[in-house]
C-alpha positions as CSV (number, residue, x, y, z in Angstrom):
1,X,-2.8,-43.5,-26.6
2,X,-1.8,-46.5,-24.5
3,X,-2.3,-46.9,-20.9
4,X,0.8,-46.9,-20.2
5,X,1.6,-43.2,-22.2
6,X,-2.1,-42.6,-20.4
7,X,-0.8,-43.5,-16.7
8,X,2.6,-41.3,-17.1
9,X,0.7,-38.7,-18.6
10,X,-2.2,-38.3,-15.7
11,X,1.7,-38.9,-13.8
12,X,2.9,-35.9,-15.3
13,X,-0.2,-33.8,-14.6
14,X,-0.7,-34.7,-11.1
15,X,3.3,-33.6,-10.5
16,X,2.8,-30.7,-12.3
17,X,-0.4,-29.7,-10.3
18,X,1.7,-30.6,-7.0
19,X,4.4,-28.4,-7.8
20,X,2.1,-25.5,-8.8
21,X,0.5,-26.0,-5.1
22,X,3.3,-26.6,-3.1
23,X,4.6,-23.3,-4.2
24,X,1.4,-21.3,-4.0
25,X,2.4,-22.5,-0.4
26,X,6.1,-21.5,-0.2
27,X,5.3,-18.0,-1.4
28,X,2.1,-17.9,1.7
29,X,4.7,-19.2,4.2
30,X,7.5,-17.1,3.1
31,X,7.6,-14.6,5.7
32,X,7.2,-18.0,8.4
33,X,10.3,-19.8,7.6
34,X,13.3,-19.8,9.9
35,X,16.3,-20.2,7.8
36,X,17.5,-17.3,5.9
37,X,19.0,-16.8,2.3
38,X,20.3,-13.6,0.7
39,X,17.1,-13.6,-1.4
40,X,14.7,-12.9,1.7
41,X,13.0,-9.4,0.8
42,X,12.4,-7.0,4.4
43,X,9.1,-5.0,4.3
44,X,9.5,-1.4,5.9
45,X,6.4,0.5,6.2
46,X,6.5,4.3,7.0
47,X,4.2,7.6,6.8
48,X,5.4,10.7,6.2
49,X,5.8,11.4,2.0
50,X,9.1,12.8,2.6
51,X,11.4,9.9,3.3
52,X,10.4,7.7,-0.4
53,X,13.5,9.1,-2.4
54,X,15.2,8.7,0.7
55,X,14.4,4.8,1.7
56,X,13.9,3.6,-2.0
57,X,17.8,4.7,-2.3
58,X,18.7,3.0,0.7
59,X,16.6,-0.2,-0.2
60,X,18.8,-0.1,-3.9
61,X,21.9,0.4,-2.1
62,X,21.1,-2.3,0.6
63,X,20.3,-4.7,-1.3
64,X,23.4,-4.2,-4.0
65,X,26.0,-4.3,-0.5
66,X,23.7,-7.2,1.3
67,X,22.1,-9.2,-0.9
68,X,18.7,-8.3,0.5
69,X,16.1,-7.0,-1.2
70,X,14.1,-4.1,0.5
71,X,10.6,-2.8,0.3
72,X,9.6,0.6,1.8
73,X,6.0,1.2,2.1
74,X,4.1,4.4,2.0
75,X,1.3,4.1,5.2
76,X,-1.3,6.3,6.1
77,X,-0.1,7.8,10.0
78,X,-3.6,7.1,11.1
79,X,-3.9,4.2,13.0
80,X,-0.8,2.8,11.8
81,X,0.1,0.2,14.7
82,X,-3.5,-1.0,14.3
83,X,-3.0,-1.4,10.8
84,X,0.4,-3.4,11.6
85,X,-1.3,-5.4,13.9
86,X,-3.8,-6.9,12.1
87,X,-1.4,-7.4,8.7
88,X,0.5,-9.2,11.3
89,X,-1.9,-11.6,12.6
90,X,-4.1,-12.2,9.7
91,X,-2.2,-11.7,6.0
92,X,1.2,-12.7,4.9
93,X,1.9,-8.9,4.0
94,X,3.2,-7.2,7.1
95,X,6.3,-5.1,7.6
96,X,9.3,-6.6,9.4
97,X,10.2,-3.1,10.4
98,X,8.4,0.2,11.2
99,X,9.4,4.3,11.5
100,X,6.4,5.8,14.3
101,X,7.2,8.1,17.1
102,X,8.4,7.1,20.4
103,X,5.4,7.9,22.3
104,X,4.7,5.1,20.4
105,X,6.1,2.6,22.3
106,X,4.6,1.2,25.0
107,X,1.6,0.4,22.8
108,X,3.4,-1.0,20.5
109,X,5.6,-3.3,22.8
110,X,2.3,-4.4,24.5
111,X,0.9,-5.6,21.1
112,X,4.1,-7.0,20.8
113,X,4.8,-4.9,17.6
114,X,8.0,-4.0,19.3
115,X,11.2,-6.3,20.4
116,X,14.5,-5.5,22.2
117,X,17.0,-4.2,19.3
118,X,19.3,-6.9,18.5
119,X,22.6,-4.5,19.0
120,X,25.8,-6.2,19.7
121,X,27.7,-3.4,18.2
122,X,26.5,-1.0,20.4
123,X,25.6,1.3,17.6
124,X,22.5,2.5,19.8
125,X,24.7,3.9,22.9
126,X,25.8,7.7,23.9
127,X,28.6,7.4,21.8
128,X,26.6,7.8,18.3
129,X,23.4,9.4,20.2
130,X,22.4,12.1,22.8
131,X,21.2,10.9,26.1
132,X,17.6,12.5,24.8
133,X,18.0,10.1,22.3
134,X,18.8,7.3,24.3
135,X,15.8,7.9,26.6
136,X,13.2,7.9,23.9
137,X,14.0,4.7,22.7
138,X,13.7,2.9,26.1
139,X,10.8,1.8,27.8
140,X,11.2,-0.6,31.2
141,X,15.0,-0.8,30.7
142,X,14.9,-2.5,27.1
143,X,16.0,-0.2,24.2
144,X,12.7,-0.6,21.9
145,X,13.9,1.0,19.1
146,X,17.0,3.1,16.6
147,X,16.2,6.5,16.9
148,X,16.2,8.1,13.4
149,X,15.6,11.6,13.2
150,X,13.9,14.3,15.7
151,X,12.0,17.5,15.8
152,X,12.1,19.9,18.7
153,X,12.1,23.9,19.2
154,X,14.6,26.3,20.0
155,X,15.3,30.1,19.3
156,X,15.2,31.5,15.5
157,X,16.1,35.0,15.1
158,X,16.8,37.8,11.7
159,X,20.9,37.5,11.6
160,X,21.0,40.0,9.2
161,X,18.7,42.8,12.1
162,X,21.3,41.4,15.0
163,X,24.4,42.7,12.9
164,X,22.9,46.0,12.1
165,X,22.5,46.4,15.5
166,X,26.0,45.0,16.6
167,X,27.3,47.5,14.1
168,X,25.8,50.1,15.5
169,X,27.0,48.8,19.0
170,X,30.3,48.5,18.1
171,X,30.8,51.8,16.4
172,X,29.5,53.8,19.7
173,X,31.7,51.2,22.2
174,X,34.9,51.6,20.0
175,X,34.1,55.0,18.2
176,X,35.3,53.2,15.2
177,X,33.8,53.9,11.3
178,X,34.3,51.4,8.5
179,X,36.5,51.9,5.8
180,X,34.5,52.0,2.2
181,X,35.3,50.7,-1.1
182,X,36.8,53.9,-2.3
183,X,38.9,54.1,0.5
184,X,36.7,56.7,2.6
185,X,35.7,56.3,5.9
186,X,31.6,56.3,6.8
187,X,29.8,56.9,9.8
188,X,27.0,54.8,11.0
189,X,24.0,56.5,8.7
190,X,26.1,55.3,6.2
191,X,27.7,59.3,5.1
192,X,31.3,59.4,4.7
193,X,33.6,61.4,7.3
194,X,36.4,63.1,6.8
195,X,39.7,61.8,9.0
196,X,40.7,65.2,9.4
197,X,38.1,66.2,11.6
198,X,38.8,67.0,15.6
199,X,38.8,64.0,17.8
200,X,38.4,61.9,14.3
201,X,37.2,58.2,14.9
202,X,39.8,55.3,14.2
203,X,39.2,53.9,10.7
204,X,39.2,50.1,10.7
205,X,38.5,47.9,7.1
206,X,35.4,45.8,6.5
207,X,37.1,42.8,7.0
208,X,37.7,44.0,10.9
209,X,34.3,45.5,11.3
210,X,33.0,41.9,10.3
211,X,35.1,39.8,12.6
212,X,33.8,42.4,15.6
213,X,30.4,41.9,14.1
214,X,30.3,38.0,14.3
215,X,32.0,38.2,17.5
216,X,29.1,40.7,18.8
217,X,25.9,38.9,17.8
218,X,25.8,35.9,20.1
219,X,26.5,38.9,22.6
220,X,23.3,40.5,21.0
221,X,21.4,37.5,21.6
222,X,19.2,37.3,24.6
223,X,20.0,34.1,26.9
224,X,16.7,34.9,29.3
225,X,13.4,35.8,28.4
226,X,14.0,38.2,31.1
227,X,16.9,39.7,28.6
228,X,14.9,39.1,25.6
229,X,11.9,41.8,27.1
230,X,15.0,44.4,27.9
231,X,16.2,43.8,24.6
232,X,12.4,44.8,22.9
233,X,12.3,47.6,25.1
234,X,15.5,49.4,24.1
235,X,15.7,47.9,21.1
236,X,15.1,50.6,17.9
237,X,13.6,48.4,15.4
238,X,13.7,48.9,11.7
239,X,10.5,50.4,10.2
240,X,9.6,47.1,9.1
241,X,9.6,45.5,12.0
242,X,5.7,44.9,13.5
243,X,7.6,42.7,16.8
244,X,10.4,41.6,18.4
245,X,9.4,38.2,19.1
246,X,6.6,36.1,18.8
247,X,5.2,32.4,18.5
248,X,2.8,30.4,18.4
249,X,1.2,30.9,22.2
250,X,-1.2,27.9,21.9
251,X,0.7,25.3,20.3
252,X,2.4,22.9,22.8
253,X,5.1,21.9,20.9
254,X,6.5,25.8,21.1
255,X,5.3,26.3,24.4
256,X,6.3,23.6,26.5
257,X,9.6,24.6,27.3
258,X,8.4,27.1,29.9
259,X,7.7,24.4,32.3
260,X,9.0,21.6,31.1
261,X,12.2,22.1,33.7
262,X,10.0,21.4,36.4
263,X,7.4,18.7,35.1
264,X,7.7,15.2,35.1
265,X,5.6,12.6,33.3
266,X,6.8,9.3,33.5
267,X,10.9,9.6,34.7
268,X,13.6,10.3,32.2
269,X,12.0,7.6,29.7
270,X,8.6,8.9,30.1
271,X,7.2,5.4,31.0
272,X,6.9,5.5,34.8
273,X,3.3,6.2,36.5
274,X,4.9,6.4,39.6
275,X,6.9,9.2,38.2
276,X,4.0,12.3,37.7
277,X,4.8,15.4,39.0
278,X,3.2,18.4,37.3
279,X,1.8,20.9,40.3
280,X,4.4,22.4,42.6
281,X,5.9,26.1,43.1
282,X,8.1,25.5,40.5
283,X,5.8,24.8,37.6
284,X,3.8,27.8,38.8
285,X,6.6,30.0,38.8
286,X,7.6,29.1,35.6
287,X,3.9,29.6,33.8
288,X,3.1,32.4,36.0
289,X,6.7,34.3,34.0
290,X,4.9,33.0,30.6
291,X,1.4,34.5,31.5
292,X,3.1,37.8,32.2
293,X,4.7,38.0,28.6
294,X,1.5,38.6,27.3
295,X,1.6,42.1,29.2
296,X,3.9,42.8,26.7
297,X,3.5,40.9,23.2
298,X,-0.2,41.4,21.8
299,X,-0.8,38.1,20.6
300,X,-4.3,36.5,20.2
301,X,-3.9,33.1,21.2
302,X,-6.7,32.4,18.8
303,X,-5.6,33.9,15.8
304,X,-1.9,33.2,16.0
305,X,-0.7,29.6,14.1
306,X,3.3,28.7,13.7
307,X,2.6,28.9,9.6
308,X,1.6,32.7,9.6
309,X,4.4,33.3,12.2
310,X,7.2,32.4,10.1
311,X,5.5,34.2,7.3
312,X,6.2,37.5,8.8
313,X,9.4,36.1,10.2
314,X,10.1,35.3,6.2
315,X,8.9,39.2,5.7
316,X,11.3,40.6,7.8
317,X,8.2,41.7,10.2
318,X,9.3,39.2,13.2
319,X,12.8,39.5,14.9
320,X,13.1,36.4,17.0
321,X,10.6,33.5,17.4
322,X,10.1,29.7,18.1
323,X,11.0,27.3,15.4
324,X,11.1,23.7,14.7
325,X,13.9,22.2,12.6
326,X,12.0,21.9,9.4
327,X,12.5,26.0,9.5
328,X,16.3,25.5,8.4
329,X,15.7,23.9,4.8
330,X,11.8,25.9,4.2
331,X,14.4,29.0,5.0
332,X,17.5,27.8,2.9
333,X,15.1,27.3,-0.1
334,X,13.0,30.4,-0.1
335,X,16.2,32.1,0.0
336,X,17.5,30.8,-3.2
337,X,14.5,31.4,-5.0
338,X,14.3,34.9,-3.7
339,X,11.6,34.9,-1.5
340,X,13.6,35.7,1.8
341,X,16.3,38.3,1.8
342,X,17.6,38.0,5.0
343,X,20.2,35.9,6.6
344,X,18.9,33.9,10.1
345,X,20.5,32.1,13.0
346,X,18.8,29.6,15.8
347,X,20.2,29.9,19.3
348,X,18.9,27.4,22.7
349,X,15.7,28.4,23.9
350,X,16.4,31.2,26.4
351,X,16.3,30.6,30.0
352,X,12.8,32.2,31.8
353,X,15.3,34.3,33.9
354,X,18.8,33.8,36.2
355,X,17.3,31.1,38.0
356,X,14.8,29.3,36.2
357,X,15.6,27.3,33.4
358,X,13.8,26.0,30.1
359,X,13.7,23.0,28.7
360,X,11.9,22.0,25.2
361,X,10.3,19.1,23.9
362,X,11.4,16.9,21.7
363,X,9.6,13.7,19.2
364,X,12.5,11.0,18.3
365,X,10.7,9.0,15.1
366,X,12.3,5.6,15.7
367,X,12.7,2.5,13.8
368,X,11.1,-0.5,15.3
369,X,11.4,-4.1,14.5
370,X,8.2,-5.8,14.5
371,X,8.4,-8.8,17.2
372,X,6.2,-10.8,14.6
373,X,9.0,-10.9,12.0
374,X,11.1,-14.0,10.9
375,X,13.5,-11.6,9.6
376,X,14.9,-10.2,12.9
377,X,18.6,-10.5,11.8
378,X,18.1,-8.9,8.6
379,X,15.7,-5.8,10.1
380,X,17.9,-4.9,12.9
381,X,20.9,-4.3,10.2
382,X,18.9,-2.5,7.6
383,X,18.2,-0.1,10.5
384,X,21.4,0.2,11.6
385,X,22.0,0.7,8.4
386,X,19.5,3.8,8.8
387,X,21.0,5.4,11.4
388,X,24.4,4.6,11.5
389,X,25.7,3.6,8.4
390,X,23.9,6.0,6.6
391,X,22.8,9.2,8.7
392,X,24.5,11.6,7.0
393,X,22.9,11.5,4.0
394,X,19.2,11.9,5.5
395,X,18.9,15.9,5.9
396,X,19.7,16.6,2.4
397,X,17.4,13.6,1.0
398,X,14.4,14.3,3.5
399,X,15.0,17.5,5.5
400,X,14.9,15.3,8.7
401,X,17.3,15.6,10.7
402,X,19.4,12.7,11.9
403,X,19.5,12.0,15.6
404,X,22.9,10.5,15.2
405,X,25.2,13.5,16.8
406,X,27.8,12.7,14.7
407,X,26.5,13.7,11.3
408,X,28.3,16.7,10.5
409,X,26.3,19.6,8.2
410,X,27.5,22.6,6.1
411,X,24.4,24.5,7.8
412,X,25.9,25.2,11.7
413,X,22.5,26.2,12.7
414,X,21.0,22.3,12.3
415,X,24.0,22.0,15.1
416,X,22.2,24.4,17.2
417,X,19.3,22.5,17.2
418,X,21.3,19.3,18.1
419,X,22.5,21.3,21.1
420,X,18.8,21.9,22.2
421,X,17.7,18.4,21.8
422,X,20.5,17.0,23.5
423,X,18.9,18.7,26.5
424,X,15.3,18.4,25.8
425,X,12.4,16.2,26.9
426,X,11.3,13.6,25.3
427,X,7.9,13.1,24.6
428,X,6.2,10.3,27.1
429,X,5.5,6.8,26.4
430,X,2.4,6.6,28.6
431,X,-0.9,5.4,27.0
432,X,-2.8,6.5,30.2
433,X,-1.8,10.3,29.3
434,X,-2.4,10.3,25.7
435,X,-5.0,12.9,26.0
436,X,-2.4,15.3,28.1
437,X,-1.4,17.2,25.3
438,X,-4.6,18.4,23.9
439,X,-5.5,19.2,28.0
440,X,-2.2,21.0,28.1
441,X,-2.9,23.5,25.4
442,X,-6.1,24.5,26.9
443,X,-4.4,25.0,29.8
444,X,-1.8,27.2,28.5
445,X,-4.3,29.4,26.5
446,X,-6.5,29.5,29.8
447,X,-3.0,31.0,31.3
448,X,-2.2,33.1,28.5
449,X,-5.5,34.7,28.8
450,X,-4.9,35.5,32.6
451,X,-6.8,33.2,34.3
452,X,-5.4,31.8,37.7
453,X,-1.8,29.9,37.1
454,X,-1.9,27.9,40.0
455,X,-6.1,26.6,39.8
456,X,-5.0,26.3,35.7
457,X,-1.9,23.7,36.8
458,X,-4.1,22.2,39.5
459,X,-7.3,21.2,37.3
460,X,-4.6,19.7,34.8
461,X,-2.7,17.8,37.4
462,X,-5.8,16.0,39.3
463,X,-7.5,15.3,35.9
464,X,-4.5,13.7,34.8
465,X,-3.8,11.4,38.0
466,X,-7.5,10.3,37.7
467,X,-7.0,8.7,34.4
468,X,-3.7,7.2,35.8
469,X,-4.9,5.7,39.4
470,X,-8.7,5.3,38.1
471,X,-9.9,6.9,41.0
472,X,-11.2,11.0,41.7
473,X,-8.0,12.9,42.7
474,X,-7.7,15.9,44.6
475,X,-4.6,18.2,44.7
476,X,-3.6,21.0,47.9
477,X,-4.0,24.2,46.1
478,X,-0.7,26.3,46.1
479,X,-0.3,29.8,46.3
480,X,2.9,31.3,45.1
481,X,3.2,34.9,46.1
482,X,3.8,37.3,43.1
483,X,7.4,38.5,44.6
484,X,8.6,34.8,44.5
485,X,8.0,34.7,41.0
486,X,11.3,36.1,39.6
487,X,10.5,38.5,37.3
488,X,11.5,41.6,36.3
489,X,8.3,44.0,35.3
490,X,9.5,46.3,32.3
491,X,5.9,47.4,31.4
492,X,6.3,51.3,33.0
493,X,9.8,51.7,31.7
């Protein structure tokens, strides 16, 4: 071979070799460059198994209407913004966008895993969401995040009990029977009557006995737990009925609502220090009314979990309870495969009596754009894309339901829970009260098991504004006289 052949050939190599290392490089720096193409691929990491049909559909359809490719990214929940963190600093592999919960957020804006949303639509405003919504996903003014889809509690109760019971109701109220199939008419225990008889009761059709039926039961329905312990203590339960109502006493998430009217922690966004406020008269009021339901429902906090609850609830044992919204599609499905033979409704969580309100808590899992992405044009319209674009087809992918109030559902009773989290609290943002929810539950078990109300709310209140001011803090005890508490006793009816 000549010199010259030898010279172009070494040439050829060395070109060769360059372009093989300039784009080892290119790929390494990808995620680094600042101009964008429609080939750029977005990284979205999340944790909960549910949501892969749901985003690996979105990703196909995103990147069909966009041009953008998308990758969702099954995580492990623990430890997940650490996890983001250090993909972030150290590796080229890090998602440009994120689904955590927003008591997530001030960490994760501190780390600076989270940036102001890029929203000149206004898509996150009160005219797609709730203002529950809207105060989950701020922190410090800034709107951190899209809320996605929520979980809170409200009332679930047998539908298919409540309209025996309305029948019954209405046919003593209107001394009406019900017309049958053949024509005859039939009492309430279900024997026919005969029309001739003296002072014979007016005969009204099916049709009209459900119309007054449907038009009784929200009647039925207790709107205080005050109402709710008049309506066990008249009410003649079926013999398969073990209780009226009962819940999960320990767990927070279905006990909170009892005080949560009149506890603060952290202002409206939950991420204000100077905005603590847990003992006053009206947090022991409100506790005091939850300690005394345990006069009257035999529940062991220790023994009781939400799984077995619904259980009986599913067995036609439990008449009303506390549910969260993964109740409605557990519910639909074991109805269609025959393993619940009732019909069910969910109503707000009932008030504590005619003066003291509830209010329940609520988790807003939000989409959050990683401030160390180069792609922030691209993530902020894939999750708009989520939440907006999109929202009504999460429930029947996932069984999450969408905290855009706008989806519409053929289930009414996923609206019922919209109403309750329109109204609800959200979760805090605080990192120095992290711990408060395990503290709380103690605290309510401590209460359920009749120990003082007021020292229980007290011991929870200073132990919580030590870890906030970092120094020993001591609280006024408060005595609230039994009287003031506003409850009507029941027990020696």
């Amino acid at each position: 071979m000549s010199l010259t052949k030898r010279i172009i050939s070494a040439f050829l190599v060395l070109v060769m070799l360059f372009s093989v290392l300039y784009a080892g490089n290119q790929v390494k720096e990808q995620k680094k460059l600042e101009v964008f193409d429609n080939t750029r691929t977005l990284h979205i990491w999340y944790t909960d198994e549910a949501l892969t049909d749901y985003l690996s559909s979105m990703a196909v359809r995103y990147h069909e209407e966009k041009g953008v490719r998308v990758i969702p990214t099954l995580q492990s929940g623990l430890e997940l913004l650490q996890k983001i963190n250090e993909a972030s600093l150290t590796s080229d592999y890090y998602p440009d966008l994120y689904i955590a919960s927003n008591d997530n957020m001030e960490k994760a804006y501190l780390v600076g895993l989270a940036m102001e949303i890029s929203d000149e639509e206004g898509v996150v405003s009160l005219q797609n969401f709730p203002e529950s919504a809207m105060h989950a996903v701020t922190y410090q003014q800034k709107i951190l995040g899209y809320p996605f889809y929520y979980e809170t509690s409200a009332l679930l109760y047998n539908m298919t009990y409540l309209e025996e019971l309305a029948k019954v109701a209405i046919q003593e109220e209107l001394g009406v029977t019900v017309e049958t199939e053949e024509g005859e008419a039939e009492d309430d225990s279900g024997e026919e009557a005969s029309e001739t008889e003296e002072n014979a009761e007016t005969v009204i059709s099916q049709e009209e006995m459900a119309e007054l039926v449907r038009e009784k039961v929200p009647q039925l329905i207790p709107g205080t737990f005050e109402a709710l312990l008049e309506f066990a203590d008249n009410y003649d339960a079926p013999q398969n009925v073990e209780a009226v109502f009962k819940w999960d006493v320990e767990d927070i998430f279905y006990n909170y609502f009892f005080a949560g009217s009149y506890i603060d922690l952290g202002g409206m966004c939950g991420d204000s220090k100077e905005a603590i406020d847990i003992y006053n008269e009206e947090a022991i009021r409100a506790l005091s009314v939850y300690q005394k339901l345990s006069d009257y429902f035999a529940i062991d906090a220790g023994d009781v979990e939400y799984d077995s609850v619904i259980q009986e609830f599913m067995e036609g044992k439990i008449v009303m309870t506390t549910a969260t919204t993964d109740i409605i599609r557990k519910l639909d499905q074991a109805k269609e495969n025959g393993e619940f033979e009732y019909d069910y409704g969910i109503a707000p969580i009932p008030r504590l009596n005619s003066e003291m309100d509830t209010k329940s808590l609520s988790v807003t899992n939000t989409i959050y754009v990683n401030g160390y992405t180069h792609m922030k044009a691209e993530a902020n319209d894939f999750a708009k894309y989520l939440v907006k674009d999109h929202a009504g087809d999460l429930y029947s992918a996932t069984g999450k339901v969408s905290a855009n109030k706008n989806v519409s559902y053929e289930n009414h009773n996923l609206d019922m829970f919209m109403e309750e989290y329109q109204d609800s609290a959200p979760v805090p943002k605080l990192m120095a009260i992290s711990n408060f929810w395990v503290k709380m539950e103690i605290m309510f078990e401590r209460i359920w098991n009749k120990e003082d109300v007021s020292g229980q709310l007290k011991q929870l209140s200073e132990d919580l504004m030590t870890q906030i001011t970092g120094e020993p803090y001591q609280e006024a005890y408060i005595k609230v006289e039994e009287e003031d508490q506003g409850f009507v006793d029941y027990s020696d009816d």
